[in-house]
N, C-alpha and C positions, 0 to 999 in steps of 0.2 A: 232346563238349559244348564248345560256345563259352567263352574266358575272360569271365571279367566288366570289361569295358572302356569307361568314362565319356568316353575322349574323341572318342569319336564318337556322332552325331547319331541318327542311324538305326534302332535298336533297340527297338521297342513294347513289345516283350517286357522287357526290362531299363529303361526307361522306367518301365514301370507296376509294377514292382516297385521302384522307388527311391521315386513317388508314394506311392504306399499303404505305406510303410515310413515317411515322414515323416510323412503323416497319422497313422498310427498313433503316434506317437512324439512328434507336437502334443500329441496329448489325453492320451497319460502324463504329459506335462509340465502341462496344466493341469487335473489334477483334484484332487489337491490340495490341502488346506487351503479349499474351498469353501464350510465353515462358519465360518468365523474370523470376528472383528465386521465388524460394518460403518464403515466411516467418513463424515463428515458427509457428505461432496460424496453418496456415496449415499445416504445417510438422507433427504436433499432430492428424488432420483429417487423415492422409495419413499414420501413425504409426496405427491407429484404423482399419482402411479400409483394411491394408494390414499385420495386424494380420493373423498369422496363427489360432488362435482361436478366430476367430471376435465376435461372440458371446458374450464372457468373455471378451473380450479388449469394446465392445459397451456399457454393460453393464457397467465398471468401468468409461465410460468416462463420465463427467457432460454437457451433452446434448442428449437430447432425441434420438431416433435410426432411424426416418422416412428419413432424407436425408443421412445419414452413412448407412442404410440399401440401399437407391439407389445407391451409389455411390458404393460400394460394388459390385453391379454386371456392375455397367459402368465398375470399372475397371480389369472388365474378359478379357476385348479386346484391354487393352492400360493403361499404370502406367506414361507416361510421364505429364510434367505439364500442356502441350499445351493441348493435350486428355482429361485431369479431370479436367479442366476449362472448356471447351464447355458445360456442364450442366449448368453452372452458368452464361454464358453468354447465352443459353435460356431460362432460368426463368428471364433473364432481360429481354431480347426481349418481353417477353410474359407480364411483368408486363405494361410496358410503352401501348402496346396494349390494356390490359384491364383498365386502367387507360382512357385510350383514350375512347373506347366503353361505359365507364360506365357515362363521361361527352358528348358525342353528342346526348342522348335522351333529357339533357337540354340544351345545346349549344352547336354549331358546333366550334363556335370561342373559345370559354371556355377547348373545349376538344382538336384545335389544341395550344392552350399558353401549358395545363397543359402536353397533350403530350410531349413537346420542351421540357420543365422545366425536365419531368424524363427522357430524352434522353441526357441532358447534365448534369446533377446534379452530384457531382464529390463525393459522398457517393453512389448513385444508380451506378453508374457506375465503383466504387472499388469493392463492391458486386459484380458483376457480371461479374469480373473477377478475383475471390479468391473461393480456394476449398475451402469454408468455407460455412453453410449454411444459410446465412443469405439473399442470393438473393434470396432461395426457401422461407423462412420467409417474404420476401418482397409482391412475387407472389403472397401466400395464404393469402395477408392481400389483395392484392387488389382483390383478388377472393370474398373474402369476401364481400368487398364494394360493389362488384359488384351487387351480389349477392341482397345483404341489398337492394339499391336502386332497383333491381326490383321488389323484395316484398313488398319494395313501393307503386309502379305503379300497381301491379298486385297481391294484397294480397294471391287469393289463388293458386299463380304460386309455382305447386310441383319442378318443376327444381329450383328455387330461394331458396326454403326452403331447398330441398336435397345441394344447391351448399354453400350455408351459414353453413350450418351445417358441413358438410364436410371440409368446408374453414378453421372455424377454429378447427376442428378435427384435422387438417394437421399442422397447426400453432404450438398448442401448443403441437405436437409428432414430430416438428421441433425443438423449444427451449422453453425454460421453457420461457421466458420471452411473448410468446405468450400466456399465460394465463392472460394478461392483455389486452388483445383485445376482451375478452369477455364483461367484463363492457363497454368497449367505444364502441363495434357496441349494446351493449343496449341501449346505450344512443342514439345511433344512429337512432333505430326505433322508440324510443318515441318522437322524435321530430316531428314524422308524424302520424294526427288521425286514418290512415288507419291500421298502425303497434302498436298504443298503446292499446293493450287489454294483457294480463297475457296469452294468450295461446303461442303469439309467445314466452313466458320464455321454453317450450319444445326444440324449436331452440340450446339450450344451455345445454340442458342434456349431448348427447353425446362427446363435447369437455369436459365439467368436469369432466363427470365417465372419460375419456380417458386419461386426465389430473394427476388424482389421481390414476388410475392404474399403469399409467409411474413412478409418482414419488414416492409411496410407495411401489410398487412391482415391476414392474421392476427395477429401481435403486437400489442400496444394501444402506442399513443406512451406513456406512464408506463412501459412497460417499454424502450421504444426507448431513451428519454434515458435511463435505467440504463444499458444495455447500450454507450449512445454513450458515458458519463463514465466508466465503471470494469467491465474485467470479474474484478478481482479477482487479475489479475497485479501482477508483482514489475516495478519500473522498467525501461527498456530500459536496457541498459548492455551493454557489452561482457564485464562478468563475466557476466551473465544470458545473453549468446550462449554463451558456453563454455561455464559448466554444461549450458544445455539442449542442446547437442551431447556433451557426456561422460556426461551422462542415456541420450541415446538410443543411443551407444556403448555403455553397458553398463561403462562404468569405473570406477564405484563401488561395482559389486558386485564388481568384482575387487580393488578395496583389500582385500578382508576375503572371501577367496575362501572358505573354512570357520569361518563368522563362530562356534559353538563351541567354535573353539579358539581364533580373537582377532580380538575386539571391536575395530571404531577406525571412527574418522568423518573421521582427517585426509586429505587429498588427498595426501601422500606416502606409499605404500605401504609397511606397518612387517612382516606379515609375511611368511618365506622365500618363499611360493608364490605371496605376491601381486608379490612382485618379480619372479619369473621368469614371469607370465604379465602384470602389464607390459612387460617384454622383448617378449612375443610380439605382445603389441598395436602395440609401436612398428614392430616387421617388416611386419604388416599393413599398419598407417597409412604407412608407406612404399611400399607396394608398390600401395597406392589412391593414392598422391600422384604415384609415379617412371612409372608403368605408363603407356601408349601408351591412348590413350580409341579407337585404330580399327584393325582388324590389317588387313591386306592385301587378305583376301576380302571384308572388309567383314559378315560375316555376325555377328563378334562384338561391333559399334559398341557400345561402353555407356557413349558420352557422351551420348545422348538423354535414357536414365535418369539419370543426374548433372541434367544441364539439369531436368530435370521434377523435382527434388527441392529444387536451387535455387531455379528459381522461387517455388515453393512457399512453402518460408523464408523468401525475403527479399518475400515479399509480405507475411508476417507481421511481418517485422522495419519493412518499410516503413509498413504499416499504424499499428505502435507508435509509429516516431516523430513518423510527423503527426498521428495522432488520438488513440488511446488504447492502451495498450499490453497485447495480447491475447496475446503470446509465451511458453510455456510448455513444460515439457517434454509438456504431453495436444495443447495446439493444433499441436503441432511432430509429433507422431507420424505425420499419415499421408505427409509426407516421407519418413519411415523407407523406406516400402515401395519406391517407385523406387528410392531409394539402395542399398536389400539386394538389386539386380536388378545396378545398377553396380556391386559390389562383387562380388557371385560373377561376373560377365564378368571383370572386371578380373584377379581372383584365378585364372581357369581358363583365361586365356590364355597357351599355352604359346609363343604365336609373340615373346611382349615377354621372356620370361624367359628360355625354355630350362628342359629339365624337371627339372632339378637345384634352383634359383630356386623353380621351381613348386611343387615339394615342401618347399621350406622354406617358402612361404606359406603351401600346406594345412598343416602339421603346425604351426605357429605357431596358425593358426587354429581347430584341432582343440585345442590347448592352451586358447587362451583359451575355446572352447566349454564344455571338460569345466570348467574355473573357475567359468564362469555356470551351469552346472548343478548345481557342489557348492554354489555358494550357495541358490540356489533351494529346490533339493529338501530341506538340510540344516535353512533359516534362514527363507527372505525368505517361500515358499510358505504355510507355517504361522503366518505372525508376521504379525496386521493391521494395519494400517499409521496407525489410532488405534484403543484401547480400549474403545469407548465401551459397549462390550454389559456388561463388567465394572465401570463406573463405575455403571451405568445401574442394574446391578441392586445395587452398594451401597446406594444411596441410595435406591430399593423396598426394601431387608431396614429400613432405618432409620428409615425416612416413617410419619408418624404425624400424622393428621389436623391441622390447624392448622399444619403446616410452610410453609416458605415454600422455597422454588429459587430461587434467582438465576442467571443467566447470564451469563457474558462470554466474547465479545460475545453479541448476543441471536439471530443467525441460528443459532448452536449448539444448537437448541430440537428439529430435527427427528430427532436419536437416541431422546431421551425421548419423541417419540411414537409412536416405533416401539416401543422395549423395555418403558417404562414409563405404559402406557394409562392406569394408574388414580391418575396423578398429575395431579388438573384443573387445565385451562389459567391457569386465574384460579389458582392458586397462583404461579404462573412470574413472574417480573420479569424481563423481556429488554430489556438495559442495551445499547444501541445505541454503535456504534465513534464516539468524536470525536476530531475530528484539529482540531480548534480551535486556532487560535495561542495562543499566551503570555500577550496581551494579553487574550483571552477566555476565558483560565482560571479566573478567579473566576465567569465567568459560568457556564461548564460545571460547577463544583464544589457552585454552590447548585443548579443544575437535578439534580444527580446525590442531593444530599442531600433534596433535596424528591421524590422518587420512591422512596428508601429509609420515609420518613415514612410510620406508621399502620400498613398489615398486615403491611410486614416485620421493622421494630423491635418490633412488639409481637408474634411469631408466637416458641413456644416454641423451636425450633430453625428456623436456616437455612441450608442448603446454597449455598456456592459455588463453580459450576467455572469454569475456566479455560481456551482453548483460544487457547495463542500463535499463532496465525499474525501471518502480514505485517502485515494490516491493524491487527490487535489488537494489535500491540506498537509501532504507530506512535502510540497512542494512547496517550501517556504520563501520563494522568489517572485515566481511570477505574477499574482495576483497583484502581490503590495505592490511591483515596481509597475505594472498594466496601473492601478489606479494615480499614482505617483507621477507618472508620465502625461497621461489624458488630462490628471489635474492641474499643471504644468502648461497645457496648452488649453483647454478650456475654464480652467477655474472650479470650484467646489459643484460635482454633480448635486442632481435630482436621484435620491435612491428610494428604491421601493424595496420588500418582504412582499415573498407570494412562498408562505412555507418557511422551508429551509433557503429556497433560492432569491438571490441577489439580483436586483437589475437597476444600474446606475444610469442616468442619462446626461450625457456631457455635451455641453453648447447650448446655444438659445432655440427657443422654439420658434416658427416661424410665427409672425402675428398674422 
C-alpha cells in the first residue's frame, strides 16, 4: 500500500479522499447552534421574504433579488430559523469544496491547509450560518475562481467560460458589492499568457449589462440615493482597515481561544493559549509576508490569488473614499476566498522554505486552526450574536392590550415581526436615528417630544428598547431625551440586558 503523501499532485485516489473529508468536516462545523436568534440585519431578510407582496418589499430592499428570490421559495416549506439557515450552511459546504478542487490541480497539500483554513475561519463560518446572503456571495466568488483558473489551464474550456460568466452573473444579482470582483478576476487572467488577449473582456459583458439593469431598473431611484448616501458602514479610516483584516483573519477569536474559561474583548491577548496561538499567527503572517509569490516550475504561482483579493479590497476601500463608505468585515468577505488559495500555496511551498520551515508553518497553523475551533464549537457557534428572540418574547409574556413599544432606532422593528405577530403595528413608535447638529438640537428635541404626545404618555405601560449600533450612538439626542421623557411621566423603569440590547419597561404592571 502506497504511503499517504500530500506533496505530490497526481493521486485521484488520495485527492478525493482529502475532498470529501473536508466536506464532511465543513458541515460538522456548521451545524451547530442553527437555532440560536436571529439578529436584525436578518430579521430584515426574513421581513422581505415573507412579504405578502414580495415583489414590492424585494424591489425596496437595497440588495439585489438572486438569493431573497431563492430563499423565497425555500421558505414555501418551513419559516423557522433552523430551516432558512440550511441554505447558507450549503453554500458553505459547497464553497470550502470548491476552494479545495480549484487548489489540487496545483497542489494537493496546498488545497488540504487552504481547505482547513475555510472550514474553520470564523467569518466563513458566521456566513454560513446567517439568513443573510453573503455565504451565496462567498460561493459564487469561489465559483468564479474556479472557474478563472480553468480557463487557465484550458483556454478554450466552454464550461470554464459559461461557469465564469455566470459566477459572477450570480455575484453581483447577489449584492451590489459583487461588482468589484469583476476587475480582480481581470486581473486575475492577465496574470497568465494563455488568458491575456482582449477577447476574454467578453467574459465580462453579461455580469455588467446584469449589473446595470439591477441597479438602474430594477431598483427604484428612492432606494438608489439610499444606497448612494449610506450603506450603514463605519467611516473609512485606517483603524476600520485593520480591524476588517483581523476580522477576516480570525484574530479575535483567538484572543479568547476557550471563551469559558476567559472572557475578554481587549485586542491584547490576556490568556495563556491565546498568547501561544498569537505566536503561531505571527509565524504564519510571516511566512505569507517573507515567502516567494512564484517557485521555479511556476506551477505553484499564488501571486494571482493575492492580486484577485487585493483588487477586490482596495476597490472597496476605493469605492469608500470617493463616494460612500461600503467597507466592512460582510462586504470584505469574498476577498477572503482568493486570499485562502494564496495562503495554502504560499504555506505548501516547500521550494521557499525547506521542509524543516514548512513544517513549522503547518504546525503553527494547525495550532491556530484547533484555537478557531475551540472557540467556535465551545462559544461563538451557540451564542447569537443579538438576542432578540429573548427580548422579543419578554415583552409578549408582559403586553397587555393598551401598551405601547417604542424603538430605538426605528429600523429595529423587524425582530418583533417575526417573533412577536400579535403586537399591532400601530402600537410601535419607530423613533428614527438624528444626527442633527447642536445648533438643531432644540429643534430635534420638540419634534421628539411631539411624537411621544397622546398614545404613548397616555398608554399604561411602555416598553423601550435599545439597539446601540454605529448609527444609533452617533445620535446623541434621542435616546437620552426617549428615557428623560417616559421617566418624567412613569417614573424610574424596569431595565433589562439581553446582549448588547436594552429593554426598559415604563409603568406598573398589571396585578
Amino acid at each position: 500500500m502506497r504511503p499517504f503523501d500530500l506533496t505530490t499532485k497526481n493521486d485521484p485516489l488520495q485527492s478525493r479522499l482529502v475532498f470529501w473529508a473536508l466536506l464532511a468536516l465543513a458541515a460538522v462545523f456548521r451545524l451547530p447552534g442553527l437555532g440560536k436568534s436571529i439578529w436584525l440585519d436578518e430579521a430584515s431578510t426574513l421581513q422581505v421574504i415573507l412579504s405578502s407582496n414580495f415583489f414590492q418589499a424585494v424591489r425596496l430592499y437595497d440588495h439585489p433579488p438572486l438569493y431573497l428570490a431563492f430563499l423565497r421559495l425555500w421558505s414555501l416549506f418551513g419559516t423557522s430559523e433552523t430551516y432558512l439557515r440550511i441554505p447558507s450552511v450549503l453554500f458553505g459546504v459547497a464553497t470550502v469544496g470548491i476552494i479545495v478542487k480549484d487548489l489540487q490541480g496545483r497542489s494537493r497539500l496546498a488545497a488540504l491547509l487552504a481547505g482547513v483554513m475555510s472550514v474553520v475561519s470564523p467569518v466563513l463560518l458566521s456566513a454560513s450560518q446567517e439568513i443573510r446572503d453573503y455565504a451565496l456571495l462567498a460561493l459564487l466568488t469561489a465559483l468564479s475562481c474556479y472557474c478563472a483558473g480553468k480557463l487557465v489551464r484550458s483556454p478554450q474550456s466552454k464550461l470554464a467560460w459559461i461557469g465564469l460568466s455566470l459566477g459572477l452573473t450570480g455575484a453581483v444579482s447577489t449584492h451590489l458589492a459583487g461588482i468589484f470582483l469583476i476587475p480582480a478576476l481581470a486581473v486575475y487572467l492577465a496574470c497568465f499568457p494563455t488568458t491575456r488577449r482582449l477577447k476574454y473582456l467578453a467574459l465580462f459583458i453579461l455580469p455588467v449589462v446584469s449589473f446595470l439593469l439591477i441597479y438602474f431598473f430594477f431598483i427604484p431611484p428612492e432606494v438608489r440615493a439610499r444606497t448612494s448616501a449610506d450603506w450603514g458602514e463605519g467611516q473609512l479610516s485606517l483603524g476600520l482597515v485593520v480591524f476588517t483584516a483581523a476580522y477576516l483573519a480570525g484574530y479575535f477569536s483567538l484572543l479568547s481561544p476557550l471563551p469559558l474559561i476567559q472572557l475578554g474583548d481587549t485586542i491584547i491577548p490576556a490568556h495563556p493559549l491565546s498568547i501561544v496561538m498569537f505566536v503561531a499567527m505571527i509565524v504564519i503572517a510571516t511566512a505569507l509576508l517573507l515567502g516567494n509569490l512564484r517557485n521555479r516550475s511556476g506551477q505553484s504561482q499564488s501571486y494571482p490569488y493575492l492580486l484577485t483579493a487585493l483588487v477586490y479590497w482596495g476597490g472597496l476601500i476605493g469605492y469608500s473614499l470617493f463616494f460612500v463608505d461600503i467597507l466592512s468585515e460582510r462586504t470584505a468577505l469574498p476577498g477572503l476566498v482568493p486570499f485562502l488559495g494564496f495562503a495554502g500555496l504560499q504555506l505548501a511551498d516547500a521550494g521557499q522554505w525547506g521542509s524543516r520551515r514548512r513544517l513549522v508553518n503547518i504546525l503553527a497553523l494547525a495550532l491556530v486552526c484547533l484555537g478557531l475551533s475551540a472557540n467556535w464549537l465551545s462559544y461563538t457557534a451557540w451564542n447569537p450574536q443579538e438576542d432578540w428572540r429573548s427580548l422579543c418574547q419578554k415583552v409578549a409574556v408582559d403586553w397587555q392590550p393598551g401598551d405601547r413599544l417604542v424603538l430605538f432606532p426605528g429600523y429595529s422593528q423587524p425582530p418583533f415581526i417575526y417573533y412577536t405577530p400579535q403586537i399591532p403595528a400601530d402600537a410601535m413608535l419607530l423613533l428614527p436615528v438624528d444626527n442633527a447638529s447642536p445648533a438643531h438640537s432644540q429643534q430635534s428635541q420638540s419634534a421628539l417630544q411631539a411624537q411621544f404626545s397622546g398614545k404613548v404618555l397616555s398608554a399604561p405601560r411602555v416598553f423601550l428598547v435599545y439597539r446601540p449600533d454605529s448609527q444609533a450612538v452617533r445620535d446623541s439626542i434621542s435616546y437620552p431625551l426617549s428615557q428623560s421623557i417616559l421617566a418624567s411621566q412613569f417614573g424610574r423603569p424596569l431595565t433589562q440586558q439581553f446582549g448588547w440590547l436594552t429593554l426598559s419597561e415604563y409603568g406598573q404592571a398589571p396585578k
